[in-house]
Structures are given as C-alpha cells and as structure tokens.
C-alpha positions in Angstrom: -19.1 15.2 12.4 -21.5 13.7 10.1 -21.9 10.0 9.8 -20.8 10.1 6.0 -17.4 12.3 7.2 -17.0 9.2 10.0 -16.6 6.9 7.2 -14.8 8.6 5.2 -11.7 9.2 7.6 -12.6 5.4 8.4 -12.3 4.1 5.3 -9.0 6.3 5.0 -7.7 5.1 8.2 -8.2 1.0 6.3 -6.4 2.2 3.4 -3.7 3.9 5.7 -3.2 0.4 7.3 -3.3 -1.3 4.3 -0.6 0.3 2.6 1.3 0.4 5.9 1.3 -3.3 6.2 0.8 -4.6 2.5 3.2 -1.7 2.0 6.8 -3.6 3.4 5.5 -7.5 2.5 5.3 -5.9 -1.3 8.5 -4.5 -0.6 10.2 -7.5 0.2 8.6 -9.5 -2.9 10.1 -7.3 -5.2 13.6 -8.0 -3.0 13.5 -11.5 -3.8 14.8 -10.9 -7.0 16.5 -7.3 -6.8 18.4 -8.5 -3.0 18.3 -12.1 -2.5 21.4 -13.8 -4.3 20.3 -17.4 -4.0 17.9 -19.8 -3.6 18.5 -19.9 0.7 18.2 -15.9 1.2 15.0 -15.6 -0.8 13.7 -18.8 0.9 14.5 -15.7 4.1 13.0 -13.1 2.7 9.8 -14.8 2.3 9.8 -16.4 5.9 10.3 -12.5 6.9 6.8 -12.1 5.5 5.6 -15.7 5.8 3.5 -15.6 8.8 1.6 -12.1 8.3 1.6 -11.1 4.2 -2.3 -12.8 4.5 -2.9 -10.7 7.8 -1.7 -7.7 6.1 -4.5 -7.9 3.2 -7.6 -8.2 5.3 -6.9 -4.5 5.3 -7.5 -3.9 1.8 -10.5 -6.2 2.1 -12.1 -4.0 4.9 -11.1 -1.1 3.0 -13.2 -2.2 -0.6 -16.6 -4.1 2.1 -16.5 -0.6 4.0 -16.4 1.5 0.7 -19.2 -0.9 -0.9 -21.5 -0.3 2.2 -20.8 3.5 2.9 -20.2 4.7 -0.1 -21.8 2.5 -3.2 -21.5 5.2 -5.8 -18.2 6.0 -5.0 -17.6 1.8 -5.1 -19.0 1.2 -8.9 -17.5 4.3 -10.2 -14.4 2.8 -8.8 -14.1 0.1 -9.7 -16.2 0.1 -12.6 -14.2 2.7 -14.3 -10.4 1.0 -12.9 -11.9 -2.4 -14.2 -8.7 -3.7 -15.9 -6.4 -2.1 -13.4 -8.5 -3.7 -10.5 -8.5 -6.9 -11.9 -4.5 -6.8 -12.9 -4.0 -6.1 -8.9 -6.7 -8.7 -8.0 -4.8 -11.1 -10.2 -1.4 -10.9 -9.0 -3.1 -11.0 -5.6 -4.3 -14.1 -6.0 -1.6 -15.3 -8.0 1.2 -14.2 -5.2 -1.1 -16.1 -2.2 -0.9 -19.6 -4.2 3.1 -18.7 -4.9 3.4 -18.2 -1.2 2.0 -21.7 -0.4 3.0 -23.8 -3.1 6.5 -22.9 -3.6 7.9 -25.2 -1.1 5.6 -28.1 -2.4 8.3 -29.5 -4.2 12.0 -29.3 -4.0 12.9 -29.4 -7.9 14.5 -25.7 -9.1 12.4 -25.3 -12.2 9.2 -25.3 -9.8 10.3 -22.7 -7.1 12.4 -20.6 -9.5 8.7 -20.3 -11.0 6.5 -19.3 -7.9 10.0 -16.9 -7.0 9.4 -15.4 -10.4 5.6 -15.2 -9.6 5.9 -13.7 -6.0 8.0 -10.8 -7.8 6.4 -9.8 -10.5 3.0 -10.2 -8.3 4.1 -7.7 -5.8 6.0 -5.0 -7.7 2.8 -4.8 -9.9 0.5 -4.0 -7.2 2.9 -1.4 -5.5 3.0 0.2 -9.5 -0.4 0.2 -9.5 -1.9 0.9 -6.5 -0.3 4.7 -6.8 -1.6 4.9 -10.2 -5.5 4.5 -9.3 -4.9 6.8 -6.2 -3.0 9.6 -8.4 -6.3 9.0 -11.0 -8.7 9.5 -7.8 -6.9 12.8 -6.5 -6.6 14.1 -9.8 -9.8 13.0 -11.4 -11.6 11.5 -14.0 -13.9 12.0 -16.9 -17.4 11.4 -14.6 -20.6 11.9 -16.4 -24.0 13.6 -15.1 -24.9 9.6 -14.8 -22.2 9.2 -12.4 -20.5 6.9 -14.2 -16.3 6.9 -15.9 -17.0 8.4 -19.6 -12.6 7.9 -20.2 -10.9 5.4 -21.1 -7.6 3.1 -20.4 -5.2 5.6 -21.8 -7.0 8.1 -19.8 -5.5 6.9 -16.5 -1.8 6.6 -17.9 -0.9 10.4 -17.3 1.8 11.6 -16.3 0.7 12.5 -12.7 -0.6 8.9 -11.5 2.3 7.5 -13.3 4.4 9.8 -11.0 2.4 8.2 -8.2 2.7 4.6 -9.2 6.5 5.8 -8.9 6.4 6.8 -5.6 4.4 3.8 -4.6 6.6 1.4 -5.8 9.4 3.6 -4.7 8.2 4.0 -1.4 7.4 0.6 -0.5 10.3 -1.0 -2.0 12.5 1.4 1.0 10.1 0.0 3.8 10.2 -3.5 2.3 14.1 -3.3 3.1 14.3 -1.3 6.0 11.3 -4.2 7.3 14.1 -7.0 5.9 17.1 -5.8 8.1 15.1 -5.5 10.5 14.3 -9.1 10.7 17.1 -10.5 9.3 20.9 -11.5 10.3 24.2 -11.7 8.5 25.2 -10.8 4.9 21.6 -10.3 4.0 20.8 -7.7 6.5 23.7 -6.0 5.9 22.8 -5.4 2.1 19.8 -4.7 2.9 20.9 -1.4 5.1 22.8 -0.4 1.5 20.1 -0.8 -0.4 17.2 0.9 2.1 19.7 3.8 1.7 19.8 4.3 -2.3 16.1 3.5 -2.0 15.5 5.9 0.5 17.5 8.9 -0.8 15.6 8.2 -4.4 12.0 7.8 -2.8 12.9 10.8 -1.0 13.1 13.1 -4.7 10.0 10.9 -5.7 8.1 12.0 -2.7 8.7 15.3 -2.6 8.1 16.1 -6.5 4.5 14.3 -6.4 3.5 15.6 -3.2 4.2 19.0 -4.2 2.6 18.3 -7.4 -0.4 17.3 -5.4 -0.1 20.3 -3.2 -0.4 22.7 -6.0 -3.2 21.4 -7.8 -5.3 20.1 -5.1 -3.9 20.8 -1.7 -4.8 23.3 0.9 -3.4 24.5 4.2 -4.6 21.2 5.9 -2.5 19.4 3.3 1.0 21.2 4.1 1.6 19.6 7.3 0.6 16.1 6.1 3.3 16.4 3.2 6.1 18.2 5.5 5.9 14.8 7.7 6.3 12.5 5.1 9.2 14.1 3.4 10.7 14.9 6.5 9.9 11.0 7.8 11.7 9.7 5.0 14.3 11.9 5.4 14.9 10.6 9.2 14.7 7.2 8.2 17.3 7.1 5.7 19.3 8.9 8.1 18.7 6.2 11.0 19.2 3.4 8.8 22.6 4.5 8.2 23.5 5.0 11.7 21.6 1.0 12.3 18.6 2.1 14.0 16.7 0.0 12.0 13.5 0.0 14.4 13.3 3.4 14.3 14.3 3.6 10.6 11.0 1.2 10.0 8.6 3.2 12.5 9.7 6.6 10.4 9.3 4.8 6.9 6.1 3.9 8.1 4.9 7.6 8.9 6.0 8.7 5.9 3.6 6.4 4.3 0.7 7.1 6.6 1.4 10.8 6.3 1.7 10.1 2.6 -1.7 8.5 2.1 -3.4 10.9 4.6 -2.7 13.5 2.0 -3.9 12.3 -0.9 -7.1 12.0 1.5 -6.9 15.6 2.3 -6.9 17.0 -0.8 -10.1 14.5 -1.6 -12.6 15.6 1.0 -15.3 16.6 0.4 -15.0 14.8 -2.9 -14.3 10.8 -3.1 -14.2 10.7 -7.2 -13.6 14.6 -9.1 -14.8 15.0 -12.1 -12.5 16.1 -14.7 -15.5 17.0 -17.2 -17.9 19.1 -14.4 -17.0 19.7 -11.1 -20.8 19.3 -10.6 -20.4 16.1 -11.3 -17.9 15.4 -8.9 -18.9 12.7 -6.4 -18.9 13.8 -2.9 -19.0 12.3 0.8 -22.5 13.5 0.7 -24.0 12.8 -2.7 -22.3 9.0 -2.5 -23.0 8.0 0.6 -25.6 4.8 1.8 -28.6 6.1 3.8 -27.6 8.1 7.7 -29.6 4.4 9.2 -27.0 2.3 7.3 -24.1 3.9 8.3 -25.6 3.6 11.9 -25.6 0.1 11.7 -22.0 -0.3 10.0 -20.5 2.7 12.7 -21.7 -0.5 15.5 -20.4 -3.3 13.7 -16.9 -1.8 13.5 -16.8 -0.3 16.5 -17.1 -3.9 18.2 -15.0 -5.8 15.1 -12.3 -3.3 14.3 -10.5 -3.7 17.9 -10.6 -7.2 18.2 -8.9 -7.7 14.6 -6.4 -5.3 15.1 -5.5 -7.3 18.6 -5.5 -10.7 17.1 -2.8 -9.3 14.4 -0.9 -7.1 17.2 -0.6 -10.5 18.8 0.8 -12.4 15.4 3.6 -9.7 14.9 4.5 -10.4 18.6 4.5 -14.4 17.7 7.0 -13.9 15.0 8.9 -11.3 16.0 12.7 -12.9 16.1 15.1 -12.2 13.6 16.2 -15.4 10.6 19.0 -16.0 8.4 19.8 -18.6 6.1 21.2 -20.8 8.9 17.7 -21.4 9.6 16.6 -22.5 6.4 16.4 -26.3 6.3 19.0 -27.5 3.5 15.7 -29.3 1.5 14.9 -25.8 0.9 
C-alpha cells in the first residue's frame, strides 16, 4: 500500500471516529428539546455528554489537520467549494461549546432556556449537515480542469445529499438515545428506550434507501458487505434495545455508523472529490496528495500521537462512566 492509500483509510478511520463519538453527543442535544420534559432532565442529558462532547471533536479536528497535510487539493476544493455549509457547522460548533459552559452561569430561566435553545439547534444542524457535504462528496460535484468547485449553493441541495443529511440526522439522533439510556436512570431512561425504538425502526428505512442508492450509483462488490452490516446493525440494535440490552444496543448502533461511513469511503477510492463535469477532472488519492517525504513525516507523527490520544480519552469514558438521574442534579440547577 502506497503512502497516499495509508492516509486515505487514515483519514477515513478520523472521520469514522468522529461520527462515532460526535455522532451520540449530537444525538443527545437534539434530545434536550425532543426528550427532556423539564428544566432537571435536560440539565441530565447534558451532564450525559458533559465530560466528553469536547473530547469527542478533536476527532473532527484531526480529521480536517490530516486532510490539509495529506491531501491539500482535496482540502481547498473542500472546503472552498462547501464554504457556507462549513462555516454554518463551524458556527454552531462554536456556538454549542460556549452554550455548554455558560448555561449554568446563572440561575435565571430566560438565560438557560436560551443556551438549551442554542445546544439544540447547534447540534441537529451539524448532524443535517454533515450528511449533506458527504452525500455531495460521493456523488460529486461540478470540478473544473483548475481543480477548483465551478457549482453553486443550490447545487449541493439535491435530492441525494439531502437523503443523506436525513440519514445523518436520523441516525445519530437513534445513538444519541440509545447512548442516554444507557447512562441514565428512572423515567428518563425509560422514554428514552421508546424513543431509540421509533428512531431506530425509521433510521432503519432511511438507511437502507440511501445506501442502496449509493450502492447503485457508485458502489461495487467491496461496498455490499459494508452496507449489509449497517442495515443489519441497526436492525439488531433496535431489536436489543427493546429487549434492555442497552450496551449492546449502543455498541451495534455504533457499527452501523462505522459500517455506514466506511461505505461512503468505499465507493470514494480512488477518488477523494468526483467531478460531475469530467471524470478527468476527478480528484484522486494520487493527483491530490502532498509529496511521498511529507506523508513520511506525518505517517511518524501519528503513529507516536494517535495511541496516546486515543488512551487518554479511553481513560475519560472510564472516569465517567456511572449512570445519573435527576436526583443528582443540584436543585439551583
């Protein structure tokens, strides 16, 4: 395997994680408002998430550094070409981190109703959008010879990459509350079983619809097995979250969504960014990618960074692994 192919299952593999992780504490924003029936069981929902949601997005910041360094065509094609997009999820990314901190800065309604307002809208617009630009990559784009996006905004709202904003938000929404009763007690966890449920059966028809979708117009025999696990994953999870297996329930939503992602990766390579107007213009893992020394150096870095990160979190989920309720929220809350 070439260096360039390295980083591209790398750089998968950070996006993988990402939406694995990012993936349930999105879930359980959009919860506050859609499970939570006052102020006490949102103030749990967000302790759920409290301790790892800033964990979760180094990620995504490891995901955009590594694709800047390895791949720097692929990078301001990207994100030069999703500007507003981008900047909508950077914005509600920033947005939601402040909400997270200063909600609890003061005890008067008006202000936390606010920040609860903010953490939702900040999180289901993400989940939206993150399928969206990933449906637009698969499917792709209007790239010039210059290598650079020749569409425009309304370009990217199609029907197939709003499917997979869909399944996005769909998707995480079902791990968000399979994660909540799994760390959760009482009334709240109880709900939150119901809920997973609905959510699961739906994301299950949402899943299956893109993925074939996917499948036909991009997919190839590597890409079958990838899509029969997450349909099937979901599938098993609903069906151990009704029986109250909610670990397991949470470890199969979770493949569902790696299996998910490492699809839509599939039925990329060789190509990072396909060009809708010349598939000559399609940019590729080769025709992208930094110099062989440069992805030496970076190959090093990560190979001595990557497993110490992933420890340090390990350890934090460990930390804060015990279940809440409301009886544990502090009645100034």
């Amino acid at each position: 395997m070439e260096l360039h192919d390295l980083w591209f299952v790398l750089i998968a593999v950070l996006w993988t994680g990402y939406f694995f992780l990012e993936g349930f504490d999105f879930g359980v924003g959009v919860l506050t408002k859609v499970l939570a029936r006052n102020r006490p069981e949102r103030r749990v929902l967000i302790n759920t998430i409290g301790p790892v949601w800033d964990g979760n997005e180094v990620w995504l910041l490891s995901a955009a550094g590594a694709t800047f360094a390895a791949f720097p065509d692929w990078y301001a094609t990207l994100f030069s070409g999703f500007y507003l997009p981008l900047l909508l999820v950077l914005g509600c990314l920033i947005v939601r981190g402040v909400a997270f901190e200063y909600r609890a800065k003061r005890t008067e309604e008006r202000w936390q109703r606010n920040w609860e307002h903010a953490i939702f809208w900040c999180s289901l617009l993400p989940a939206f959008l993150w399928g969206v630009a990933f449906g637009n990559m698969v499917r792709g784009v209007d790239i010039g010879p210059d290598k650079e996006y020749a569409g425009t905004l309304l370009d990217l709202l199609n029907p197939y990459a709003l499917l997979g904003g869909l399944v996005t938000l769909t998707l995480f929404t079902f791990h968000g509350a399979v994660f909540t009763a799994l760390k959760t007690v009482g009334e709240i966890r109880v709900r939150a079983r119901r809920l997973a449920t609905v959510l699961g059966c739906l994301g299950t028809v949402v899943v299956l619809g893109f993925l074939s979708w996917t499948q036909v117009e991009r997919g190839d025999a590597a890409s079958v097995p990838a899509m029969a696990v997450a349909v099937l994953g979901l599938v098993v999870a609903v069906v151990a979250n009704v029986r109250g297996r909610e670990g397991w329930s949470f470890a199969l939503s979770g493949v569902a969504i790696v299996a998910l992602t490492a699809m839509l990766f599939l039925a990329l390579f060789p190509e990072v960014m396909p060009s809708r107007l010349d598939p000559d213009w399609s940019l590729t893992v080769r025709n992208a990618s930094s110099s062989p020394y440069t992805l030496e150096i970076m190959t090093w870095c990560a190979g001595i960074a990557a497993p110490l990160v992933m420890l340090y979190q390990g350890w934090t989920y460990w930390v804060f692994r015990k279940r809440i309720g409301t009886q544990h929220i502090a009645e100034s809350h």
